[in-house]
N, C-alpha and C positions, 0 to 999 in steps of 0.2 A: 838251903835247908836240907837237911839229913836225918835219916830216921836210924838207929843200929836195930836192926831187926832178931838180930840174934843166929836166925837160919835163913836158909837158904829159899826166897819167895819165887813162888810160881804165877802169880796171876793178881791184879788188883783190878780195883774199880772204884769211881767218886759218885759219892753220892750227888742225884742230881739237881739238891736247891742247896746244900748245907755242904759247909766246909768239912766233909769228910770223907776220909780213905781209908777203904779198907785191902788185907790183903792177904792172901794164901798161902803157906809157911809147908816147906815138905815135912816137918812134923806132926802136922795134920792140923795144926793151928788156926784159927780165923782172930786175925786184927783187926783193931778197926781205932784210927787216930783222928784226932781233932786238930785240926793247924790254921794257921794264920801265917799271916806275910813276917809279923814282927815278935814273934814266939815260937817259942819250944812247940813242938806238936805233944800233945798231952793223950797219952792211950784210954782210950773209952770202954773197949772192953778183949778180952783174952778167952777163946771159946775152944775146948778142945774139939774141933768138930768133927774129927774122922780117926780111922786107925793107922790109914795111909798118910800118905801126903795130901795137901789141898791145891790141885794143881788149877779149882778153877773157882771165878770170885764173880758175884753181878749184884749190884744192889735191884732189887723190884718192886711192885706194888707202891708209888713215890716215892721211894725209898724207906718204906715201912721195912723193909727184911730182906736182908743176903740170903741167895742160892751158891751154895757150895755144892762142888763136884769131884771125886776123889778116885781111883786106882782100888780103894775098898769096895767100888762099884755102887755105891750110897749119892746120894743128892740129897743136902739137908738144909732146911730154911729157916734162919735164927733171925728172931722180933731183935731189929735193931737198938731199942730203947732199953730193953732188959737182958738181951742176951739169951733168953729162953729159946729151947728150939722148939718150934711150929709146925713144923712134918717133918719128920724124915723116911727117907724113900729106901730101902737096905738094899735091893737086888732090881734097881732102877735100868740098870743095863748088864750085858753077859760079861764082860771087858772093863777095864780102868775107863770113868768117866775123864778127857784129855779135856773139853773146853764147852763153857756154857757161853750164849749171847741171848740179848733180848728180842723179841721180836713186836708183838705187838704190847696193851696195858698189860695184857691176861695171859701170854703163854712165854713164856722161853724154849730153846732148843738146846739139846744138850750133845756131845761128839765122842764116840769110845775109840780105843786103842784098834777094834775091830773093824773101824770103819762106819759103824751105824748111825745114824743120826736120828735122834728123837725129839718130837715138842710135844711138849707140857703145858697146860691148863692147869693152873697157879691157883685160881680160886676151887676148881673140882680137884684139883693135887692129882692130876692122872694124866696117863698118855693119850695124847688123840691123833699123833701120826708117828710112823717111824717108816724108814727110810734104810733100806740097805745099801749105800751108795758108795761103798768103797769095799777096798781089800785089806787096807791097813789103816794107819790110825788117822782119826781126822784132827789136823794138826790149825782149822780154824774156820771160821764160819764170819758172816756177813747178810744182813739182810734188806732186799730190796722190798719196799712197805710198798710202795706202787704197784708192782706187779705179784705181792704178794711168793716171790722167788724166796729160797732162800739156799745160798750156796757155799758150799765148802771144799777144803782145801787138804789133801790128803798126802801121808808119805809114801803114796803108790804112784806119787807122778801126775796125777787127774786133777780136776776141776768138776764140782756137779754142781748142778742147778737144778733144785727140787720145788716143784711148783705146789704151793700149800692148798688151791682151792680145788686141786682134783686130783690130788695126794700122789702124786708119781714124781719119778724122775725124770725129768722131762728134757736133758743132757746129760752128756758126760764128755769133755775131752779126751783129746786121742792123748797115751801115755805121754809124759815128759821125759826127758830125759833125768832131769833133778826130781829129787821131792820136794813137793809144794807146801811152803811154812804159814804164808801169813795171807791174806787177802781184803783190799779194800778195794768201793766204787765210785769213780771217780769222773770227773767232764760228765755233769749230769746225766750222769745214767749209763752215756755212752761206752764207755771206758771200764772193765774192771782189771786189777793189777796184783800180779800175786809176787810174790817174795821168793828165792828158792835158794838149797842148801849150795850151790855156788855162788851167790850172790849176786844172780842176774834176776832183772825183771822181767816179766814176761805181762806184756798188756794182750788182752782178750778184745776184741770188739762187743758191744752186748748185741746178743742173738746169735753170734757166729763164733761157737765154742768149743768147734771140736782142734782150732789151733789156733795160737797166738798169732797175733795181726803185727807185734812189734816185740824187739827184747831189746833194754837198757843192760848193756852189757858191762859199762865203765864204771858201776860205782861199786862195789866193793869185792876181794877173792872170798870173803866170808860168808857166809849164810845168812840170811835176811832173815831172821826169825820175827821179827813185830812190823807192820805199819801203823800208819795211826794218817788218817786224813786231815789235814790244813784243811785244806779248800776244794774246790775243786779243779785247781791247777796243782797243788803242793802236795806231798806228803811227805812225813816226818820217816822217816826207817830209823829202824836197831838193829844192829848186828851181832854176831857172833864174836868179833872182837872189842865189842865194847863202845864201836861208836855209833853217835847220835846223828842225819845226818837232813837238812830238809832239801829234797827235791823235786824238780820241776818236771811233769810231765807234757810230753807233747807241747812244746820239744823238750825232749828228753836230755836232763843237765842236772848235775851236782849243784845246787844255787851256794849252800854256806854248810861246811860240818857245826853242829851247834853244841854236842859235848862229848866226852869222853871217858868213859869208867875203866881205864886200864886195861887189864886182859881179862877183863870180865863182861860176860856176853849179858845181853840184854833180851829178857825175860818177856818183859810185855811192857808197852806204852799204851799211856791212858790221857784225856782231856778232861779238865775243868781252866785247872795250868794244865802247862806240860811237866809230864813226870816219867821219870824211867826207873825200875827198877833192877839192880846189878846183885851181885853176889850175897850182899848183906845187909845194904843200905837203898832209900830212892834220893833220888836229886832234882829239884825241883827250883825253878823259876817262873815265881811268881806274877813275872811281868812279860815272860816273853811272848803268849798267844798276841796282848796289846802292841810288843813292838816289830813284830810280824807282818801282822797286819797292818800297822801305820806306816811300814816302809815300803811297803810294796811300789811306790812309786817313786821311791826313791833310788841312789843308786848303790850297787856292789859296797862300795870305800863305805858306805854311811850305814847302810847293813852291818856288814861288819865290825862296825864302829860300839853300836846300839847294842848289839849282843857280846861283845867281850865287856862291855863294860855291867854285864847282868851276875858275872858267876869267873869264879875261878877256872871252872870246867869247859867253859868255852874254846874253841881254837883259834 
């Protein structure tokens, strides 16, 4: 399945009961498409949402209305059903808004070019923390709902963990040598893993932040710019040059490459399926979280088997 999107997208997200995706176009765009396994995906609505580019996409409130995040420095929330916008925020942060995530029903976080990191209270539409926690841009975010953390991933090399019930910053790793792209948590709890512009992994232990406990150095010379967690032994990466790639952590292995979008890097991955999106289009198989999962006890030969037989893009 393939969408031509026309421009060049920055950030998507599925909605989370309904078969829909939307996504954030650098012409300042908001899509939002309707798909199925055995159909055309059908576009539901075309929103010019910003001046800038729309580098960042979340559906919220059960999926009643996307938060867009833009470089115009604006965060704006359009009613999913009608397209209408619902608030928008002008001078929401000082810097290019780089990446929104959810955290709890009621608030999201939002990440600038500057580094700052703000949450938002979605029903009051106002800031109730913000967070000076970097030098440059925050290039991704992750949140632990248990401890109420929520941490992100900077192109200064760091790692922070900002603790939401007593509003500090409550770490910071010691510089990186890389900038730090993407970040997911992983081995319940234990484990967080961040992505870097040489394409190494760097696993954190949780509580003990100021240096990585382990680096997967072997899978790719590209930059990890997306994770997207499987499980909590797998995760999916995208890289810089286009591949798709699911691996195993601890111990640390390539398990299968699962697709490939030429020499076109990979923007961000998202779960309902799995979906990637590339230069112009996303690529999507609709079966593979189920044969993932179903093989896991099975072996390499039959893996392999299961998933070329999903998509052309497979290796």
């Amino acid at each position: 399945m393939e969408i031509d999107l026309g421009k060049l997208p920055f950030d998507l997200d599925f909605h989370p009961s309904h078969q829909l995706v939307a996504a954030g176009l650098i012409s300042g765009d908001l899509l939002l498409y309707r798909y199925a396994a055995d159909s055309t995906p059908q576009r539901q609505l075309k929103v010019g949402a910003h001046t800038e580019s729309c580098r960042a996409v979340r559906f919220i409130n059960e999926g009643r209305a996307i938060v867009t995040g833009s470089p115009d420095c604006s965060i704006l929330a359009t009613d999913v059903e009608t397209g209408s916008a619902i608030a928008r925020l002008e001078n929401s942060h000082g810097a290019a808004v780089n990446r929104i995530v959810n955290l709890t029903e009621s608030t999201v976080a939002s990440g600038d070019d500057d580094g700052c990191v703000k949450v938002w209270d979605t029903r009051q539409r106002s800031c109730c923390n913000s967070f000076e926690a970097h030098e440059e841009y925050i290039s991704d975010m992750t949140f632990a709902s248990d401890s109420m953390k929520l941490l992100a991933t900077s192109g200064d090399g760091t790692l922070s963990v900002c603790n939401l019930r007593s509003n500090k910053i409550q770490t910071q790793s010691e510089f990186s040598e890389d900038e730090l792209l993407s970040v997911v948590i992983m081995k319940n709890g234990r484990k967080v893993i961040c992505g870097t512009q040489t394409g190494t992994l760097l696993l954190y232990s949780w509580g003990f932040f100021k240096d990585c406990s382990d680096r997967f150095v072997d899978l790719s010379p590209n930059s990890v710019d997306a994770l997207l967690k499987l499980d909590e032994d797998r995760v999916i990466t995208g890289s810089e040059n286009g591949l798709i790639s699911l691996v195993g952590i601890l111990p640390n292995r390539i398990i299968q490459p699962i697709a490939e979008h030429s020499e076109y890097p990979i923007e961000r991955l998202g779960m309902t399926t799995v979906i990637s999106f590339s230069l112009n289009y996303y690529w999507n198989s609709g079966e593979l979280i189920e044969l993932l999962t179903y093989t896991v006890m099975q072996t390499d030969r039959e893996l392999r088997l299961l998933l070329s037989s999903c998509s052309d893009f497979f290796l």
